[in-house]
C-alpha positions as CSV (number, residue, x, y, z in Angstrom):
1,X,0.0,0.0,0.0
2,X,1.3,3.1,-1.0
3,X,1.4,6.7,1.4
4,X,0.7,9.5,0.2
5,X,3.4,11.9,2.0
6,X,3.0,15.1,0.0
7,X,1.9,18.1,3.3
8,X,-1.0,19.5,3.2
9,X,0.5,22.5,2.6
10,X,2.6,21.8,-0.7
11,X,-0.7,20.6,-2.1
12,X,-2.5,23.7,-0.9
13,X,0.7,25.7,-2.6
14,X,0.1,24.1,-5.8
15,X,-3.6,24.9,-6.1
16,X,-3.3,28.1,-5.0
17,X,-3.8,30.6,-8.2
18,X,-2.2,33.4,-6.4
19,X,1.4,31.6,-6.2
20,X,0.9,29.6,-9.5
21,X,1.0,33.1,-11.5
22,X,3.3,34.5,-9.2
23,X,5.8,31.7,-10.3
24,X,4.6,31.5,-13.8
25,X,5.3,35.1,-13.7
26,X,9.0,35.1,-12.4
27,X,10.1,32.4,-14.7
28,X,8.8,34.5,-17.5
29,X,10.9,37.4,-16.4
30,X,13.9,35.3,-16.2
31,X,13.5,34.1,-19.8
32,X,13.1,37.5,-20.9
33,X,16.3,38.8,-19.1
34,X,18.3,35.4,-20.7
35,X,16.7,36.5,-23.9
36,X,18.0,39.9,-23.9
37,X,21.0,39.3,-22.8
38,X,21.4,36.5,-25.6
39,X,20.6,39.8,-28.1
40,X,22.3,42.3,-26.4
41,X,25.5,39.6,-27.1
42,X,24.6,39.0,-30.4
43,X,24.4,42.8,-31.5
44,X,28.0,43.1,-29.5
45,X,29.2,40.2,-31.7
46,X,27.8,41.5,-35.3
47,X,29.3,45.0,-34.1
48,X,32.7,43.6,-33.8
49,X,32.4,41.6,-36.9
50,X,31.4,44.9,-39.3
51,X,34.3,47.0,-37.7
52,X,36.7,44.1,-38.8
53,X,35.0,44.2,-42.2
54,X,35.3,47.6,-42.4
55,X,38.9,47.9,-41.2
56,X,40.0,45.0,-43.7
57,X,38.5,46.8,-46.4
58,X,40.6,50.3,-45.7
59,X,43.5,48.3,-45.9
60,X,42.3,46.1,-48.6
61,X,41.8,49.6,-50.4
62,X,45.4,51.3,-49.0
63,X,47.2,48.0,-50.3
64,X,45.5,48.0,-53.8
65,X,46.5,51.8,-54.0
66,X,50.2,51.1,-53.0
67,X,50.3,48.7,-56.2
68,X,48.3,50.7,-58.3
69,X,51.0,53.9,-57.5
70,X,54.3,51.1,-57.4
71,X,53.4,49.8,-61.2
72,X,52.5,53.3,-62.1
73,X,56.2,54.9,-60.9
74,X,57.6,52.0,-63.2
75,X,55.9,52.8,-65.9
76,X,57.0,56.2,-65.8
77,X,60.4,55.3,-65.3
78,X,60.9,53.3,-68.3
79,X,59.2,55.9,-70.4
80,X,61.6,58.5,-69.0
81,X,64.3,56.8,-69.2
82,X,63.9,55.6,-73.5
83,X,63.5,59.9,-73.9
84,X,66.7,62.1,-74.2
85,X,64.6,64.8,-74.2
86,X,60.6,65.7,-72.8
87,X,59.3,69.1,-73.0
88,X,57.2,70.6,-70.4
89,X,53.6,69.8,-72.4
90,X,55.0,66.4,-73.1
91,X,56.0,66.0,-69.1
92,X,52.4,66.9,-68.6
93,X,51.1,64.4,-70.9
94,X,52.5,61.3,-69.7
95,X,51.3,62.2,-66.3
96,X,47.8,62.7,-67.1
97,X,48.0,59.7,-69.3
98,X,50.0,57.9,-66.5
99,X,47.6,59.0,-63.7
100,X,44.4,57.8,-66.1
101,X,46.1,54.3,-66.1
102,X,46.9,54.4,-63.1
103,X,43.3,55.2,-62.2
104,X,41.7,52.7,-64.3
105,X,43.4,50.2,-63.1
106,X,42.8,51.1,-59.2
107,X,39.4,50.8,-60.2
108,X,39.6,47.1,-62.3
109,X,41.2,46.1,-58.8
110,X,38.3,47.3,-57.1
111,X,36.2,45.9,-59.3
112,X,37.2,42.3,-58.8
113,X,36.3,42.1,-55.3
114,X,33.4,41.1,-56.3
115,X,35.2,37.7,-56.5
116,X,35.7,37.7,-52.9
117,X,33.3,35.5,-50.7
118,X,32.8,38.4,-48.3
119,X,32.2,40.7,-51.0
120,X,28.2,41.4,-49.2
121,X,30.3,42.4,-45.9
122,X,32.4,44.5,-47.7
123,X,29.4,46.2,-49.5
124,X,27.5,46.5,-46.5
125,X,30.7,48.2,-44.8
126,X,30.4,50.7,-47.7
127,X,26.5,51.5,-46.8
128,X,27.1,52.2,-43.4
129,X,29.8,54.1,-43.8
130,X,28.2,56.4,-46.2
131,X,24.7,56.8,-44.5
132,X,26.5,56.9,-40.7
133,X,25.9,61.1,-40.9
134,X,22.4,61.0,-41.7
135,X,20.0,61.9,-39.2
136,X,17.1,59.8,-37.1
137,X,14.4,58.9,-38.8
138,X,16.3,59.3,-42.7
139,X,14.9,57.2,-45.2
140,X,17.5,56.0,-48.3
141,X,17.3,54.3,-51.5
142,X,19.9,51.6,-51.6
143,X,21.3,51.2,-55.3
144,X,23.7,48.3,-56.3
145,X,25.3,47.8,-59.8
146,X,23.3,45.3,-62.0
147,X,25.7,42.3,-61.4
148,X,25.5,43.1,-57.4
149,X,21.3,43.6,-57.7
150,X,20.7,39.6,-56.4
151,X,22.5,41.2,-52.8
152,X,19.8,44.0,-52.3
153,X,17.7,42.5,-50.0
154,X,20.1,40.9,-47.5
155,X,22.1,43.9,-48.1
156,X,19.5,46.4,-46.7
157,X,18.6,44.3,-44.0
158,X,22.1,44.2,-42.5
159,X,22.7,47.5,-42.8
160,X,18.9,48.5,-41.4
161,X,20.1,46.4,-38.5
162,X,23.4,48.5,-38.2
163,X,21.8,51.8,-38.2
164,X,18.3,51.2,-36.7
165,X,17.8,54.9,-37.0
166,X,17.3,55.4,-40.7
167,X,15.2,53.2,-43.0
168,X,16.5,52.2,-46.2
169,X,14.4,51.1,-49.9
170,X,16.3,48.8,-52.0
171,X,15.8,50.1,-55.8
172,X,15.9,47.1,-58.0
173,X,17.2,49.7,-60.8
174,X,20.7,49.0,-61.8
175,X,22.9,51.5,-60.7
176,X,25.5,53.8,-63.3
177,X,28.5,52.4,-61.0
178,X,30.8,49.4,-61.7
179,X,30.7,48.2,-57.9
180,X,29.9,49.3,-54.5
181,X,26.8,51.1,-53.1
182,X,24.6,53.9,-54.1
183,X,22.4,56.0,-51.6
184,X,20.1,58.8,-52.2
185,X,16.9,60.0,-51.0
186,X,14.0,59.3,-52.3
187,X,13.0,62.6,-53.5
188,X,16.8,62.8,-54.9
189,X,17.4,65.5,-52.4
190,X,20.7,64.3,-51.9
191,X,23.1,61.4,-53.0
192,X,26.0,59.8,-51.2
193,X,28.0,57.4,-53.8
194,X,30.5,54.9,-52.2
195,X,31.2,53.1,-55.4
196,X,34.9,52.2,-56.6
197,X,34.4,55.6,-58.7
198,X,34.5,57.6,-56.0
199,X,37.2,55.3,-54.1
200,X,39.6,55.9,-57.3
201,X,39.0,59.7,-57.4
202,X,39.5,60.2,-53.7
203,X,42.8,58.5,-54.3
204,X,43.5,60.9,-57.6
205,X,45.5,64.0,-56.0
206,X,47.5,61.3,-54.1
207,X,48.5,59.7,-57.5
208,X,48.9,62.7,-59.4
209,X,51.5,63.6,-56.7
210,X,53.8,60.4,-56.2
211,X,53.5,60.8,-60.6
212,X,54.6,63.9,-60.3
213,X,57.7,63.4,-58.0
214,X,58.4,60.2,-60.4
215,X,58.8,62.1,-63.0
């Protein structure tokens, strides 16, 4: 024969409604405080990750530029060095036409990130970095190049979740860049281009100067 030897008072515990939500409700507050703190983590984490993305990319960029200004310089030197004689116009015209090959092919370097596997971090570096001045509530029309267009979605998503405070509208329109991101408002109020355009001319006067020393 079995004995029941539960108390009274357990029993009554159980049944009582009073202390059955007040447990129901504390072990609902201690999954939402593991909950948040399992976000709060996770937004630490994919902050950490985009600041390594971005920081890769400036010296992705700086490294490409070193080349791009080192094959330049030797190009210049063995063009000076097969003329006896270059007049000033002529100076000036192998360093345009220099820097313009030097600039194109900053650009084609650029260009074949797109290669990369983390070629969506990388663009999504670009986004934030370009709309990381707007202000609260800002709403921007993302714009990729037509070969980068099947990233839009994701793209705007990581980048909403980056910068909470502005809203972003992917534009399935192909964009007149060759890689990178577009923004713009969407009245066209204003426009903030981070494509590899706009990378290579940034880099331009710093060219045009190491050319000019070279030669």
């Amino acid at each position: 024969m079995t004995t029941n030897t539960a108390s009274p008072g357990a029993s009554y515990e159980l049944r009582n409604p009073e202390k059955l939500a007040s447990l129901k409700s504390l072990l609902l507050k201690k999954a939402d405080d593991e909950r948040e703190a399992i976000l709060e983590s996770a937004r630490r984490e994919a902050a950490s990750k985009l600041e390594e993305r971005n920081a890769e990319l400036e010296r992705m960029v700086e490294q490409i530029h070193s080349e791009a200004v080192k094959r330049a310089e030797e190009i210049a030197k063995r063009q000076i060095a097969g003329a006896e004689s270059t007049r000033a116009k002529e100076r000036l015209r192998l360093q345009n036409s220099l820097l313009d090959e030097a600039c194109a092919l900053l650009q084609k370097e650029l260009t074949a990130l797109r290669e990369r596997p983390d070629y969506p971090d990388i663009l999504a570096g670009l986004a934030v970095s370009a709309a990381a001045k707007l202000p609260e509530g800002s709403v921007a029309r993302l714009s990729l190049a037509g070969e980068d267009a099947h990233l839009g979605r994701a793209l705007i998503e990581r980048v909403g979740a980056r910068l909470p405070g502005v809203s972003f509208d992917f534009s399935p329109d192909p964009a007149p860049i060759t890689g990178g991101v577009l923004l713009e408002a969407v009245d066209g109020s204003w426009r903030a281009a981070a494509d590899w355009h706009e990378v290579a001319a940034e880099l331009k006067e710093t060219l045009a100067e190491r050319l000019l020393a070279a030669l």
